[in-house]
N, C-alpha and C positions, 0 to 999 in steps of 0.2 A: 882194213889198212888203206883202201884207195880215199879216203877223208885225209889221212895223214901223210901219203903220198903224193896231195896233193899241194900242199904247205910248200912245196919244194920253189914254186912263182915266189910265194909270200919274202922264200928266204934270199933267192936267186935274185930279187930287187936291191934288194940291204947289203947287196955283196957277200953274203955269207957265202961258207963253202961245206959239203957234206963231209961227214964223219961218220966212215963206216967199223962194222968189226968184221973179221976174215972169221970168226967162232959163226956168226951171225947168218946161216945161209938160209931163213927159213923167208926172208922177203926182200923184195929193190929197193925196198924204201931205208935210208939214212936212219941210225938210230939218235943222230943227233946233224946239228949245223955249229959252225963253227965263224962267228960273226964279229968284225970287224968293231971296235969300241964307237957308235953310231956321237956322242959327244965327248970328245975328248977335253975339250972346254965350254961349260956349262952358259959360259956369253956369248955363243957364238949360237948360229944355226949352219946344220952339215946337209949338205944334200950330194948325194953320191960321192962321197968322203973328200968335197971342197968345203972349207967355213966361209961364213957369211957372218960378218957384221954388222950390227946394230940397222935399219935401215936399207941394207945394199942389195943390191935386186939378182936372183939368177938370170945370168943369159938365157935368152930366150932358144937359142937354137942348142943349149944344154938341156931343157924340158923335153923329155919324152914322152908326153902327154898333150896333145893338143888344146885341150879342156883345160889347161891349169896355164894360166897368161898374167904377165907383166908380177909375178908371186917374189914380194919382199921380204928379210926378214925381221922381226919384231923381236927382241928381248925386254919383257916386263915380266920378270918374275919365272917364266922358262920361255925358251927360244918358241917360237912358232912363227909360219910359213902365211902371209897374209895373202892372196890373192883375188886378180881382180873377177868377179861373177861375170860367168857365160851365161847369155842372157837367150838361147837359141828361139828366135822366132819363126815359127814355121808355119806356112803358108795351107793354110786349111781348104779344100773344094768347098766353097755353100751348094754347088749345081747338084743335089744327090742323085741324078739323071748323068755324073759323067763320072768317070774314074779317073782315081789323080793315085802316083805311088812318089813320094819323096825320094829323091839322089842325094846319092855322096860321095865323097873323093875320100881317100887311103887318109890323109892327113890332116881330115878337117873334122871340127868338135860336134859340129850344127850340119844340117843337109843344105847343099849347095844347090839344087834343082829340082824341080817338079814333071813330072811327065803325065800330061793329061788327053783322055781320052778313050777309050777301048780298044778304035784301031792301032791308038799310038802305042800302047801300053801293050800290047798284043804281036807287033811289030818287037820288042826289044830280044834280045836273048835272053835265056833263061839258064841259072846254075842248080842243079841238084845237088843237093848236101844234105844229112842226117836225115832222108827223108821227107825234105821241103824243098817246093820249088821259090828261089828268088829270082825277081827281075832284075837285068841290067842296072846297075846302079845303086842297088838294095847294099845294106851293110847285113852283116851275120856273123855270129862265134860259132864255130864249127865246134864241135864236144872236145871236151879230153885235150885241147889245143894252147889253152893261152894263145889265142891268135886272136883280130878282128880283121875281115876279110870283106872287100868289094865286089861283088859279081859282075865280071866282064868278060867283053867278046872273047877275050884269049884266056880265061877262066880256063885250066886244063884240070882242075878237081885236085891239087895238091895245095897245100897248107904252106910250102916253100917257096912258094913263087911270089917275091918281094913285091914286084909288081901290084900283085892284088891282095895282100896279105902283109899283116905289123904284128911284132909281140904286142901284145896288152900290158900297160904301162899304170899300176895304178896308184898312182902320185903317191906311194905311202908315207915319204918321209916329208912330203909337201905338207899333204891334209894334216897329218899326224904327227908333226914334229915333237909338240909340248907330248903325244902322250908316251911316242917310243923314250921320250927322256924320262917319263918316269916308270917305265918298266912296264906299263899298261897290258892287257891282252887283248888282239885281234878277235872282232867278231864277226863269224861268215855266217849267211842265209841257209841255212840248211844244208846240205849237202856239195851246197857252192863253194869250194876254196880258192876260188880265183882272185875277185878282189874281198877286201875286209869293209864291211857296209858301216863298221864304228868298232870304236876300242872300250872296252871296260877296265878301270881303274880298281886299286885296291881301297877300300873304304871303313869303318871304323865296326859294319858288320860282316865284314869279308872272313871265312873260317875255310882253315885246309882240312879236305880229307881225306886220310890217309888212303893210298891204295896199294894195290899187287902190280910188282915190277917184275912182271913175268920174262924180260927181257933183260934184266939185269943189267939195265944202261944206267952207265956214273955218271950220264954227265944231267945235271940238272935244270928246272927252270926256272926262272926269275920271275915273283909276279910284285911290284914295290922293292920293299926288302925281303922279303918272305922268296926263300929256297924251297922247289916241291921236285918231288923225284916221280919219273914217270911211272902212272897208273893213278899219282893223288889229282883230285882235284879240289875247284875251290870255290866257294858259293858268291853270289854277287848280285847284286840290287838290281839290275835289268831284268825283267820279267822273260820267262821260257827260254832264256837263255843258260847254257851249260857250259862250264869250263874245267879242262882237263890238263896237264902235261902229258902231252902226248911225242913230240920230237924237240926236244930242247933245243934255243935257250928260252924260247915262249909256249908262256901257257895260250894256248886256242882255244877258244871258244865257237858254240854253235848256238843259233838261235832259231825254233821252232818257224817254219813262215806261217802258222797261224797255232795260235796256244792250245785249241783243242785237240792237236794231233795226238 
């Protein structure tokens, strides 16, 4: 269940809200989400349930994503989210005689500074987290968190401390506008359900299959048009990749990180 427990970021973006049953005590996880109509007008583009016409840009200090800048939107055929490429150029050592560790700030897309040396580098503070050490300055996800976190001097080892620490924001209805319009399924890396790496569409070899609703949950998922109820899943042209209904109203998919596994 902690794949499917983990969906809860995916839905907690899109404003959705859980939907639990009081029958239901066998697990924490929501046997469904309960999500807000993502386009209520098919000319427009919605980002965190504001529309956007033809052309008109999100404000910038509405983006929760640093990474996703000057993003306008497009209607030609479905809405979609145009944005301009972060281009991060980062400053490489040639000296392989010296040590260099890349810096970052809570709010920036690209590394903001270089720290080089061994004395220098040796000199910084250090944060222990899941078993790694990072230097001052280092970025890191701490496990199990939705978080991305800065290691600093006043770093006291907690995930809450706004200071050094952001939810992880991952543009979905930016990247993915045209595909949540059409009903699409999220695709996570394996065991990752933090962000969705691409979405799979329904396609003209797409077939459902049937499965066991061992959970006896009504409420269903949408993959196109096509209604699947949880346990079916449904086959799709991306290679090592598997999709299920697992927590309505999206089917989820997972994709092997390497096809031999």
């Amino acid at each position: 269940m902690s794949t499917e427990c983990n969906l809860a970021g995916f839905y907690a973006e899109l404003g959705c809200t859980a939907v639990t049953s009081a029958a239901d005590n066998s697990t924490d996880c929501p046997e469904a989400y309960a999500c807000p109509k993502l386009h209520p007008d098919p000319s427009m583009c919605y980002y965190r349930g504001v529309p956007y016409k033809d052309r008109s840009m999100i404000p910038q200090s509405a983006v929760k994503n640093p990474c996703s800048l000057a993003c306008q939107c497009s209607v030609s055929g479905k809405p979609s989210f145009d944005c301009a490429a972060v281009d991060c150029v980062e400053t490489f050592d040639t000296d392989m005689q010296q040590e260099c560790i890349k810096t970052y700030e809570l709010e920036s897309c690209c590394s903001t500074g270089t720290v080089c040396g061994k004395d220098a580098v040796a000199a910084l503070k250090t944060c222990e987290v899941d078993g790694k050490t990072y230097r001052e300055g280092e970025a890191f996800e701490p496990k199990n968190s939705r978080k991305t976190c800065i290691c600093t001097a006043q770093w006291n080892g907690t995930i809450d401390d706004s200071a050094s620490c952001r939810d992880i924001n991952c543009g979905i209805e930016i990247h993915y506008q045209d595909k949540l319009f059409q009903n699409c399924a999220p695709i996570f890396l394996g065991s990752d359900s933090v962000c969705p790496i691409a979405f799979t569409c329904p396609t003209n070899t797409s077939k459902v299959i049937r499965g066991l609703n061992l959970r006896a949950v009504s409420s269903q998922c949408v993959f196109g048009n096509t209604s699947l109820s949880v346990g079916d899943e449904v086959t799709v042209d991306e290679e090592c990749t598997k999709c299920r209904c697992n927590v309505p109203p999206f089917v989820s998919c997972s994709r092997k990180i390497a096809c031999n596994e």
